[in-house]
N, CA, C and O atoms as a Tinker XYZ file with bonds, in Angstrom:
   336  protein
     1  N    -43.134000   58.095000  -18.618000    73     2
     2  CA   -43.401000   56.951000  -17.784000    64     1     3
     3  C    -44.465000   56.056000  -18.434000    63     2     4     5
     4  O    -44.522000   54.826000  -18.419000    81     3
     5  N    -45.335000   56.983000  -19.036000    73     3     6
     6  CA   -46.187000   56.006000  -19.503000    64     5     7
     7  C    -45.806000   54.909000  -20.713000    63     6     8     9
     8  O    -46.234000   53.762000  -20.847000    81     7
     9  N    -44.792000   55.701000  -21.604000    73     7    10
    10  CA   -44.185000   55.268000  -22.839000    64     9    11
    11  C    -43.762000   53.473000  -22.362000    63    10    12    13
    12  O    -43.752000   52.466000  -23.070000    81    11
    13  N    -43.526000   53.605000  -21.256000    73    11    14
    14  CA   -42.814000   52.231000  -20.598000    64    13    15
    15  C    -43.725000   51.275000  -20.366000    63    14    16    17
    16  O    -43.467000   50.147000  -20.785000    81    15
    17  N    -45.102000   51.534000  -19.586000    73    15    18
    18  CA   -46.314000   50.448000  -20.126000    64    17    19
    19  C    -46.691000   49.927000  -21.127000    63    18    20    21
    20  O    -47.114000   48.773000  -21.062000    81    19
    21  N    -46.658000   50.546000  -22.234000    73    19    22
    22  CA   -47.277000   50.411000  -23.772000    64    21    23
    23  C    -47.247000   48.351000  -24.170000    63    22    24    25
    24  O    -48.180000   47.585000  -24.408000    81    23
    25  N    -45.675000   48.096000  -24.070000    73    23    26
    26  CA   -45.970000   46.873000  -23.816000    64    25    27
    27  C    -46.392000   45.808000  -22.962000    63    26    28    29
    28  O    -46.614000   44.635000  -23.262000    81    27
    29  N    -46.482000   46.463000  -21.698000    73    27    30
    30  CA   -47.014000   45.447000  -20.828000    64    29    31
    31  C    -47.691000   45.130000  -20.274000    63    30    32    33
    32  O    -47.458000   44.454000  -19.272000    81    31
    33  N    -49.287000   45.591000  -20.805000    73    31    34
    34  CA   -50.531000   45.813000  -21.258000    64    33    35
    35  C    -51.131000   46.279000  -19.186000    63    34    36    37
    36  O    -52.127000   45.958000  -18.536000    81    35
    37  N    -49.867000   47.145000  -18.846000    73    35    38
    38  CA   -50.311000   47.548000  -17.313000    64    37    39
    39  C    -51.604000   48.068000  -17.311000    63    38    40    41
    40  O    -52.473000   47.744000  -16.502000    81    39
    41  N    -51.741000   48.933000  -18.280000    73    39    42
    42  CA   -52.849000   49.947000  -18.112000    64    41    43
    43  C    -54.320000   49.524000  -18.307000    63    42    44    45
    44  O    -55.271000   49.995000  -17.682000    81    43
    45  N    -54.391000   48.345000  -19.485000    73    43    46
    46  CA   -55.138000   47.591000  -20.139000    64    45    47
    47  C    -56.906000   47.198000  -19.294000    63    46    48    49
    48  O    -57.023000   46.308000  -18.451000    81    47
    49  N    -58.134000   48.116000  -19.791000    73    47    50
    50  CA   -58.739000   47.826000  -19.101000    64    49    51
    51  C    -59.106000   48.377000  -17.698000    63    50    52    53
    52  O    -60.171000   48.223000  -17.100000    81    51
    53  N    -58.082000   49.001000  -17.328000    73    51    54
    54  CA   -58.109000   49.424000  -15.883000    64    53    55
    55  C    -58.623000   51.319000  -15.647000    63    54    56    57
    56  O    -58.093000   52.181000  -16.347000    81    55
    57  N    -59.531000   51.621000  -14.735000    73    55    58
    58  CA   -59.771000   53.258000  -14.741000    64    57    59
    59  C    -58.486000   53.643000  -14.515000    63    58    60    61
    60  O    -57.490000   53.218000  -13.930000    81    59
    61  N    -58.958000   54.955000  -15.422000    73    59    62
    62  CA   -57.688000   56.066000  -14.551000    64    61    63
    63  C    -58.656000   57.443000  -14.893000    63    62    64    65
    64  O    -59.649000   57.528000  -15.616000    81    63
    65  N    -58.109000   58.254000  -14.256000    73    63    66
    66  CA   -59.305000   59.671000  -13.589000    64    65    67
    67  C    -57.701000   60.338000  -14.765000    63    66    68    69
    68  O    -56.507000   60.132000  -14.548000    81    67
    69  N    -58.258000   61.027000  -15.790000    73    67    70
    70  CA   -57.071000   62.195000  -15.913000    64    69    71
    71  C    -57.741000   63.179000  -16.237000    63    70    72    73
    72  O    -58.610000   63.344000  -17.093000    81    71
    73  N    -57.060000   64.140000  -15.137000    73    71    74
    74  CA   -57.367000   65.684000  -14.747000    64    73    75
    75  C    -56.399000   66.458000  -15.159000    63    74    76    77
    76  O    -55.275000   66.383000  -14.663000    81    75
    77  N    -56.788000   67.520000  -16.368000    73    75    78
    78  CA   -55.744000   68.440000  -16.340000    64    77    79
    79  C    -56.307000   69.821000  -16.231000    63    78    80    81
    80  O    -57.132000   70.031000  -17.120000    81    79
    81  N    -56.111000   70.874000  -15.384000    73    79    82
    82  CA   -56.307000   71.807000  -14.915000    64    81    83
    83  C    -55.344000   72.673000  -14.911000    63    82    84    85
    84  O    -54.389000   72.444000  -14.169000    81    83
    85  N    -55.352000   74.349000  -16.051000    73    83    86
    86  CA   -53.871000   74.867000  -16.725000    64    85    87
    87  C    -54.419000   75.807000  -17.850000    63    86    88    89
    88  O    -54.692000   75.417000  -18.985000    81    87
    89  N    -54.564000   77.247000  -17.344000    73    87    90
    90  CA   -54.833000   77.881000  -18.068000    64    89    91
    91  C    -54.426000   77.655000  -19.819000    63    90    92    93
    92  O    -54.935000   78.491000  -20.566000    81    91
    93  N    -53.762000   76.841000  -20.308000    73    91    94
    94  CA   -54.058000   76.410000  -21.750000    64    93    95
    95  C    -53.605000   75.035000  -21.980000    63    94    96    97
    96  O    -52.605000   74.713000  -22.622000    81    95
    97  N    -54.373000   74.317000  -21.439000    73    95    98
    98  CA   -53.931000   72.584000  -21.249000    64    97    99
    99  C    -54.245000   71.942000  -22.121000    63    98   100   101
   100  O    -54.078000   70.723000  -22.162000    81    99
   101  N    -55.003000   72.936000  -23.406000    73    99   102
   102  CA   -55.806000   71.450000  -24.526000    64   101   103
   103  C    -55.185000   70.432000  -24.744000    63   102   104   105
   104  O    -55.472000   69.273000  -24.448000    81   103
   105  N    -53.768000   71.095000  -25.599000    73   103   106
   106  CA   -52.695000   69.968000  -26.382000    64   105   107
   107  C    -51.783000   68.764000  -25.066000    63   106   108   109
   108  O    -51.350000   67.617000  -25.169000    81   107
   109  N    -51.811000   69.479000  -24.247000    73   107   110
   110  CA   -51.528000   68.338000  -22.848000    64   109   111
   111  C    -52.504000   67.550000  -22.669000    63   110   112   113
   112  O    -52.134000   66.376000  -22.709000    81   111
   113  N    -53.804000   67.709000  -22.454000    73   111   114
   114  CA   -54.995000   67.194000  -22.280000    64   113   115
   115  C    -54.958000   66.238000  -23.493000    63   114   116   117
   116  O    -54.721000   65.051000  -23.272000    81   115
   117  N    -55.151000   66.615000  -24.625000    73   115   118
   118  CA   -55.693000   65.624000  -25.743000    64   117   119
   119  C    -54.341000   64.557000  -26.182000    63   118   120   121
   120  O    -54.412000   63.745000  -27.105000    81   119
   121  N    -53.488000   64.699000  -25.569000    73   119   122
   122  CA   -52.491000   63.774000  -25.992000    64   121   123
   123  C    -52.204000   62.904000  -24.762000    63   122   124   125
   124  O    -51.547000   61.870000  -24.887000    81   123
   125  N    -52.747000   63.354000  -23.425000    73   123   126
   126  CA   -52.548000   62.404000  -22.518000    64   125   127
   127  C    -53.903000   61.322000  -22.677000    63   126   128   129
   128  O    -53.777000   60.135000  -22.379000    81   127
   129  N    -54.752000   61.693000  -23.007000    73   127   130
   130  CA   -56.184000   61.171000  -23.264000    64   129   131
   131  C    -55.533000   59.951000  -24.647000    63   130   132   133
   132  O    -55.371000   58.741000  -24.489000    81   131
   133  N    -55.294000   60.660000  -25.789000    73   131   134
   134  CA   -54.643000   60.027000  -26.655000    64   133   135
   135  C    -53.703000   58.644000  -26.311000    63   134   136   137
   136  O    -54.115000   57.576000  -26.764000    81   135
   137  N    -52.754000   58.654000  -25.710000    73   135   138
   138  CA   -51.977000   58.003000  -24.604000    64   137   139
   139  C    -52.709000   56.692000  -23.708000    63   138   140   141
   140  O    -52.614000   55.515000  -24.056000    81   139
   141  N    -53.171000   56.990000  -22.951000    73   139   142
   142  CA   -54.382000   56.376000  -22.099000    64   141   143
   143  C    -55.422000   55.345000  -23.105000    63   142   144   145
   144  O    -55.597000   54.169000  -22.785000    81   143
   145  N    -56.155000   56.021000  -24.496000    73   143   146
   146  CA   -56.763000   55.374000  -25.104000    64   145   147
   147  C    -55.847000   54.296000  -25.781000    63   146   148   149
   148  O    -56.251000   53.154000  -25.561000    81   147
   149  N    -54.625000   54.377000  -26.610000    73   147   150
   150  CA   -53.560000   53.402000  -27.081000    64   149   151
   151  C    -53.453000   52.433000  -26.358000    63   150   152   153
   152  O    -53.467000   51.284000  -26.800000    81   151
   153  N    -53.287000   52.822000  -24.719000    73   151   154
   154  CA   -52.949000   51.294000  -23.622000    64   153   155
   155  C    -54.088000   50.575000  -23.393000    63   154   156   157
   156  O    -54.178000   49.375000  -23.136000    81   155
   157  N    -55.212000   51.642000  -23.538000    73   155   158
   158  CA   -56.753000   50.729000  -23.597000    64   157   159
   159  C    -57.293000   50.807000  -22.343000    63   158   160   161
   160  O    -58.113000   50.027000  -21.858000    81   159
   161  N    -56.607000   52.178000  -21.623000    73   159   162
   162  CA   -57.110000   52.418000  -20.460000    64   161   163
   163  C    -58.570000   52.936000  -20.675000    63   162   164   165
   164  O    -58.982000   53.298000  -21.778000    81   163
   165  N    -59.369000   52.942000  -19.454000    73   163   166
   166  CA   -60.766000   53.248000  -19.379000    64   165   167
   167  C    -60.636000   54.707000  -18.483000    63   166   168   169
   168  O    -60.657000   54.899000  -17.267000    81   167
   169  N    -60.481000   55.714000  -19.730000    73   167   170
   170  CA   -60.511000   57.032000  -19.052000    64   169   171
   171  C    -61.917000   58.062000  -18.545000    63   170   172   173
   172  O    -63.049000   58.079000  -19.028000    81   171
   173  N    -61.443000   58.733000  -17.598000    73   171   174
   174  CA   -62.252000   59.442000  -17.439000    64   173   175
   175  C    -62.179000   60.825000  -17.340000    63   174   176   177
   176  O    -61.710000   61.171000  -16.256000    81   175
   177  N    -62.477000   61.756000  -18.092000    73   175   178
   178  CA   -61.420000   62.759000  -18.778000    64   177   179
   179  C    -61.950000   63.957000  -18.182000    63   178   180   181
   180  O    -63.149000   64.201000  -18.045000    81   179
   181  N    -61.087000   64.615000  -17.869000    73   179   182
   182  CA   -61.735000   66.384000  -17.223000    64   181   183
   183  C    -60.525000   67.476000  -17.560000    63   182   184   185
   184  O    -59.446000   67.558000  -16.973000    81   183
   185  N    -60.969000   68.243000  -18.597000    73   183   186
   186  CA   -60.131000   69.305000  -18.931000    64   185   187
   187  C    -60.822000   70.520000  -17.927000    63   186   188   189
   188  O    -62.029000   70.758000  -17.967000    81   187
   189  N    -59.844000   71.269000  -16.996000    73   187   190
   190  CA   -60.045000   72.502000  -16.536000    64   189   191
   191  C    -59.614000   73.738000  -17.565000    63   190   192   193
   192  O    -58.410000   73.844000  -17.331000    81   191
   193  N    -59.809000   74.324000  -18.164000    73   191   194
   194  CA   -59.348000   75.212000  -18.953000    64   193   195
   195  C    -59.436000   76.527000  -18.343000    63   194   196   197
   196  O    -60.481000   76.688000  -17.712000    81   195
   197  N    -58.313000   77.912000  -18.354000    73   195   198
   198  CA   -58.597000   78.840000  -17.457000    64   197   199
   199  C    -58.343000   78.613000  -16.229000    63   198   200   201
   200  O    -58.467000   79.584000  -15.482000    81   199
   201  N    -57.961000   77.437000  -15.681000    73   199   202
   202  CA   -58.143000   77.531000  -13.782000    64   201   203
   203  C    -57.680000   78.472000  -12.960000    63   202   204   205
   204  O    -57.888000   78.473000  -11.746000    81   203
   205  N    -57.129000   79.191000  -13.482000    73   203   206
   206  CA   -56.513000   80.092000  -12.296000    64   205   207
   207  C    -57.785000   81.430000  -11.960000    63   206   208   209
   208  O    -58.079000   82.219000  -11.062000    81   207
   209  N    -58.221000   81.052000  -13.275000    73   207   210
   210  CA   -59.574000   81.897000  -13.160000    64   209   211
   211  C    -60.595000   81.054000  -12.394000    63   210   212   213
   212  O    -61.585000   81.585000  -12.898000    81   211
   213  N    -61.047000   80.251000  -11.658000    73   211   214
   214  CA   -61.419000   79.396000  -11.152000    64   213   215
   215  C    -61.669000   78.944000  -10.097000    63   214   216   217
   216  O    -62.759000   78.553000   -9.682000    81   215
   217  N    -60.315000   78.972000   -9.397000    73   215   218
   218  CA   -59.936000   78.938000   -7.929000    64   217   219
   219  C    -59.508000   80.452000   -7.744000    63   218   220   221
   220  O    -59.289000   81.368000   -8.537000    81   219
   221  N    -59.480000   80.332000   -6.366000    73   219   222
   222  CA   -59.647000   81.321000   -5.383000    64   221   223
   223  C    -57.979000   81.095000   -4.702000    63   222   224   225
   224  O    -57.421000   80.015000   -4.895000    81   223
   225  N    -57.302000   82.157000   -3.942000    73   223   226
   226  CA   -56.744000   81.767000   -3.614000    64   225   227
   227  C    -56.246000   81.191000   -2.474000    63   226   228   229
   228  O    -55.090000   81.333000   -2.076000    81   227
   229  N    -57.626000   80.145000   -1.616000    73   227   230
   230  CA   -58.048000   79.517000   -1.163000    64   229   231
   231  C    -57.746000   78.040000   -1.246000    63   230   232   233
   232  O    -57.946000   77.032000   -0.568000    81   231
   233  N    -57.027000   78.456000   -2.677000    73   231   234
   234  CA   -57.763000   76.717000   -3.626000    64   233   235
   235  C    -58.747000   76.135000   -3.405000    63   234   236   237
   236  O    -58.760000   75.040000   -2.842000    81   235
   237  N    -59.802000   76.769000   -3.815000    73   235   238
   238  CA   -61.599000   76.280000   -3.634000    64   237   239
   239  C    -61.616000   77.142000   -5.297000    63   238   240   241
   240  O    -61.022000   78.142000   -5.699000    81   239
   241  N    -62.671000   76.122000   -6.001000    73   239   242
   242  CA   -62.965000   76.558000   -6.927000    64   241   243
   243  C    -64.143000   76.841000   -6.541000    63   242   244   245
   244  O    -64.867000   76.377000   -5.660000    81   243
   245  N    -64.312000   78.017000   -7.632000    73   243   246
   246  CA   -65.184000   79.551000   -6.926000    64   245   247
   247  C    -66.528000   78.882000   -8.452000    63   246   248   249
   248  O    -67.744000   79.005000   -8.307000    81   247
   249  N    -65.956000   78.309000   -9.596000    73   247   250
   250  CA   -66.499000   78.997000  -10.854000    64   249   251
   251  C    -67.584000   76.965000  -10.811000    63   250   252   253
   252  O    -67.325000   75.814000  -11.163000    81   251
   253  N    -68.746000   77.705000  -10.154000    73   251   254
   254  CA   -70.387000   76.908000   -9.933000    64   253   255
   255  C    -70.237000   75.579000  -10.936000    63   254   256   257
   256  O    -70.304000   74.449000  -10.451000    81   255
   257  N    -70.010000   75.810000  -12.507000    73   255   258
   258  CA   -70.289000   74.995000  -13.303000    64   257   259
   259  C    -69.040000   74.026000  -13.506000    63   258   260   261
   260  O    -69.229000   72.889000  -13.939000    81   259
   261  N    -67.835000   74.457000  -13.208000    73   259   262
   262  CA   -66.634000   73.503000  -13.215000    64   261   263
   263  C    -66.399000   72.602000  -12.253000    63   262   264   265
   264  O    -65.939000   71.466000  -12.365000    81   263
   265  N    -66.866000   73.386000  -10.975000    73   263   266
   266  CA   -66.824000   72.453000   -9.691000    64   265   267
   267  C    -67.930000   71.023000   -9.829000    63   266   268   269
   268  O    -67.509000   69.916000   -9.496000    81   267
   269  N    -69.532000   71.227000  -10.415000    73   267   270
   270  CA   -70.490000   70.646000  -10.717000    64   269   271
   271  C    -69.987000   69.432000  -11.802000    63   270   272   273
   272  O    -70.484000   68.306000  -11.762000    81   271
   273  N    -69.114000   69.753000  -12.609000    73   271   274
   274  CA   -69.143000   68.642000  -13.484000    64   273   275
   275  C    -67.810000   68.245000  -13.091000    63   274   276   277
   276  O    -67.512000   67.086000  -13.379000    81   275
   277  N    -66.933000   68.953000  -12.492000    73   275   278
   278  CA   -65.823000   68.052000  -11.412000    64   277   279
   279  C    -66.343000   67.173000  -10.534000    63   278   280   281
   280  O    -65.621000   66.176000  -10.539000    81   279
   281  N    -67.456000   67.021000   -9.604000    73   279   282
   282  CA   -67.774000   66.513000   -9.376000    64   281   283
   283  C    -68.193000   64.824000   -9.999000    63   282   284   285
   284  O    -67.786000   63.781000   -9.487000    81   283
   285  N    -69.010000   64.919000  -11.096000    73   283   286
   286  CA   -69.825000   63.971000  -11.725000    64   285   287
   287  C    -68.488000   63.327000  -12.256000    63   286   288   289
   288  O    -68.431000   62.115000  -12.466000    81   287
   289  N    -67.335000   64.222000  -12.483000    73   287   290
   290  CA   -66.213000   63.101000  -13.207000    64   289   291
   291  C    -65.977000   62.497000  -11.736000    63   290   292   293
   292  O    -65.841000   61.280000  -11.618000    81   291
   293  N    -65.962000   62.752000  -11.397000    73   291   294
   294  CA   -64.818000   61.871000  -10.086000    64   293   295
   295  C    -65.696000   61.268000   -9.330000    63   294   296   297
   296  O    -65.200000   60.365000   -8.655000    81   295
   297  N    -67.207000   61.492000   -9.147000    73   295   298
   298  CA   -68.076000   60.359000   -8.778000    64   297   299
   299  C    -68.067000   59.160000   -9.452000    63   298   300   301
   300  O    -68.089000   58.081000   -8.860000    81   299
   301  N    -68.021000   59.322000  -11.202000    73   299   302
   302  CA   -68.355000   58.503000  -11.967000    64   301   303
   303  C    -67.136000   57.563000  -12.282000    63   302   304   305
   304  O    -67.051000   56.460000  -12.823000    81   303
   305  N    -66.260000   58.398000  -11.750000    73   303   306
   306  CA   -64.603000   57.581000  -11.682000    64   305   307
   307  C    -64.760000   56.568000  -10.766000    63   306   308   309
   308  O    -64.704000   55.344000  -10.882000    81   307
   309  N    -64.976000   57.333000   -9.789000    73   307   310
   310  CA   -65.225000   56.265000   -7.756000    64   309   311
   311  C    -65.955000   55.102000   -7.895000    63   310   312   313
   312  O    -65.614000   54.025000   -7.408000    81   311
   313  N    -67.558000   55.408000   -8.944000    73   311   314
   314  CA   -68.134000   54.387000   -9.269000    64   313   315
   315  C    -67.299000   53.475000  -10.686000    63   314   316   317
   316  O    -67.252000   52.273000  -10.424000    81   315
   317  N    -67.002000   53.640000  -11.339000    73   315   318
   318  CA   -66.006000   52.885000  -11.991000    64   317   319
   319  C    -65.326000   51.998000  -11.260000    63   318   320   321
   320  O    -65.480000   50.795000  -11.476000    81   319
   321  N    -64.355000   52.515000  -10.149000    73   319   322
   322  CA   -63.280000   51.950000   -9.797000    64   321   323
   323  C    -64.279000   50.786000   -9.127000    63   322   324   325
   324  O    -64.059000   49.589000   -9.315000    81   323
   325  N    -65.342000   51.247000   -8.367000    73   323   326
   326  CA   -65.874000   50.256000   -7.031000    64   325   327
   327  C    -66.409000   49.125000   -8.016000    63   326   328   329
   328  O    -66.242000   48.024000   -7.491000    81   327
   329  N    -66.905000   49.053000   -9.072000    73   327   330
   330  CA   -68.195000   48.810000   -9.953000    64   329   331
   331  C    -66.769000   47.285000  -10.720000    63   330   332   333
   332  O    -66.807000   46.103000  -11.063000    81   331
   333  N    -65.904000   48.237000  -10.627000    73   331   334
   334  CA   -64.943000   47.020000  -11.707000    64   333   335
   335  C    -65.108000   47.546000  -13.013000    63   334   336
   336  O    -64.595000   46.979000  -13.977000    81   335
């Protein structure tokens, strides 16, 4: 889907929050990031690595330091988006 923006500079400039969360997500992660940077999107990037180790099966993440800087991405996203 994204392949289909490339020319029509949709993405250009604009936030996007990409979250990938997947016990072995690097090569998904670094090529969607990859992707995003080409259209000239303004990313804001959060690899979960391990998650299943992570969450609970609750779906509450249990693991202190992932939740903490999950946080700061998606604040800093919110402020992005509001900020322009």
């Amino acid at each position: 889907m994204l392949d289909w923006t490339v020319s029509s500079a949709s993405f250009s400039g604009k936030p996007v929050l990409a979250l990938v969360a997947s016990t072995q997500g690097e090569k998904a992660y670094q090529s969607i990031i990859d992707i995003l940077t080409v259209i000239e999107a303004r990313v804001s990037p959060q690899l979960i690595s391990f998650a299943k180790a992570k969450i609970n099966p609750d779906a509450e993440i249990t693991d202190h330091e992932t939740l903490t800087k999950l946080k700061s991405t998606v604040n800093a996203f919110v402020a992005t988006v509001e900020n322009g």
